[in-house]
C-alpha positions in Angstrom: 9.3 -20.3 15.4 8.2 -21.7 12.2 7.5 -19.7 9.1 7.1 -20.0 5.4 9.6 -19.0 2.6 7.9 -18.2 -1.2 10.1 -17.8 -3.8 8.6 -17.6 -7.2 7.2 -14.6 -9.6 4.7 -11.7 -9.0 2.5 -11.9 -11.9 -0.2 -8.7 -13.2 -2.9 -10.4 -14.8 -4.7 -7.9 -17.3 -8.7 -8.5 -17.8 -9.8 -6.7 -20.4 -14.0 -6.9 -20.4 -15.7 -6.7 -24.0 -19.6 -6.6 -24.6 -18.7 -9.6 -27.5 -16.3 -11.6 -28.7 -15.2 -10.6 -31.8 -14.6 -13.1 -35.1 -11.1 -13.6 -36.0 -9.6 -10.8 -37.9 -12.5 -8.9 -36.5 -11.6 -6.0 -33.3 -14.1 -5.0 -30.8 -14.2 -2.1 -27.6 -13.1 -2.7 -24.6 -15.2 -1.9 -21.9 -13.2 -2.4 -18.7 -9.6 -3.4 -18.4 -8.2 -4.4 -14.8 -4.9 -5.4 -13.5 -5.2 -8.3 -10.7 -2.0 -8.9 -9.0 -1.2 -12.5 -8.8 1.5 -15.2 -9.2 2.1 -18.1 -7.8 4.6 -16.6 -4.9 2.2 -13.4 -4.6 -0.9 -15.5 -4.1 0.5 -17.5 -1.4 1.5 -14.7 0.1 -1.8 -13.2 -0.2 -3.3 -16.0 1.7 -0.4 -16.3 4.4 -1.2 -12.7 5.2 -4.9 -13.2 5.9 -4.5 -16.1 7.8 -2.0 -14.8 10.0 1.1 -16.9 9.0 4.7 -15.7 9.1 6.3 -16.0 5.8 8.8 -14.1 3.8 8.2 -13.4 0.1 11.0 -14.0 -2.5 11.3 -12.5 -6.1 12.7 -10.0 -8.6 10.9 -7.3 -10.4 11.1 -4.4 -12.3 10.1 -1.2 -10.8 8.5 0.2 -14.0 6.8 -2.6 -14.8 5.9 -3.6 -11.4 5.3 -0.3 -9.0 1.5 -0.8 -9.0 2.0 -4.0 -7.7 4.3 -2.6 -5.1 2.0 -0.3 -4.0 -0.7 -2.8 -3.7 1.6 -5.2 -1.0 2.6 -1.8 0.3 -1.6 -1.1 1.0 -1.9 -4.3 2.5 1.1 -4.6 4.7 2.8 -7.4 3.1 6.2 -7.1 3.7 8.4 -7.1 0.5 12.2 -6.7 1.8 12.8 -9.4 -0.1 12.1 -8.6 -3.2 15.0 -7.7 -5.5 13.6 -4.3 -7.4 15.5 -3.7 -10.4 15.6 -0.1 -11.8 15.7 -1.5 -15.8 13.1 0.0 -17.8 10.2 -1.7 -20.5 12.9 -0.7 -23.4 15.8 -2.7 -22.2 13.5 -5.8 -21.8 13.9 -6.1 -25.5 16.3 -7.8 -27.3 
């Protein structure tokens, strides 16, 4: 049986929709703001699922940066066993 292996990162995109640009120096409201769950491994994954071809998905995440984005795969019944969760929170990201 032939299936495909993605390794690569899960990404969350943030839109952020503004009535105008603002000049530099300048700040404006923001009228929307979106996260779109992407990344090269999650997109291909995306696209695997829909078309109905095996593949196993590959990365590492964090879970408090990344639990929406679990939860969407999660929704959508893309399997995720693979994914190495890490339990490290936003503050030890920073050096």
């Amino acid at each position: 049986m032939k299936f495909l292996s993605f390794f690569g990162h899960l990404n969350i995109d943030v839109k952020l929709g503004v009535l105008n640009l603002p000049m530099p120096g300048e700040a404006t409201s923001v009228k929307n703001l979106n996260n779109v769950y992407a990344g090269t491994a999650g997109n291909f994954a995306f696209v695997s699922k829909s078309l109905g071809v095996d593949y196993d998905l590959y990365a590492a995440v964090s879970r408090s940066t990344h639990s929406g984005f679990l939860d969407f795969l999660r929704q959508r019944n893309i399997d995720y066993k693979h994914i190495k969760i890490l339990m490290m929170t936003r503050d030890q990201f920073v050096t």
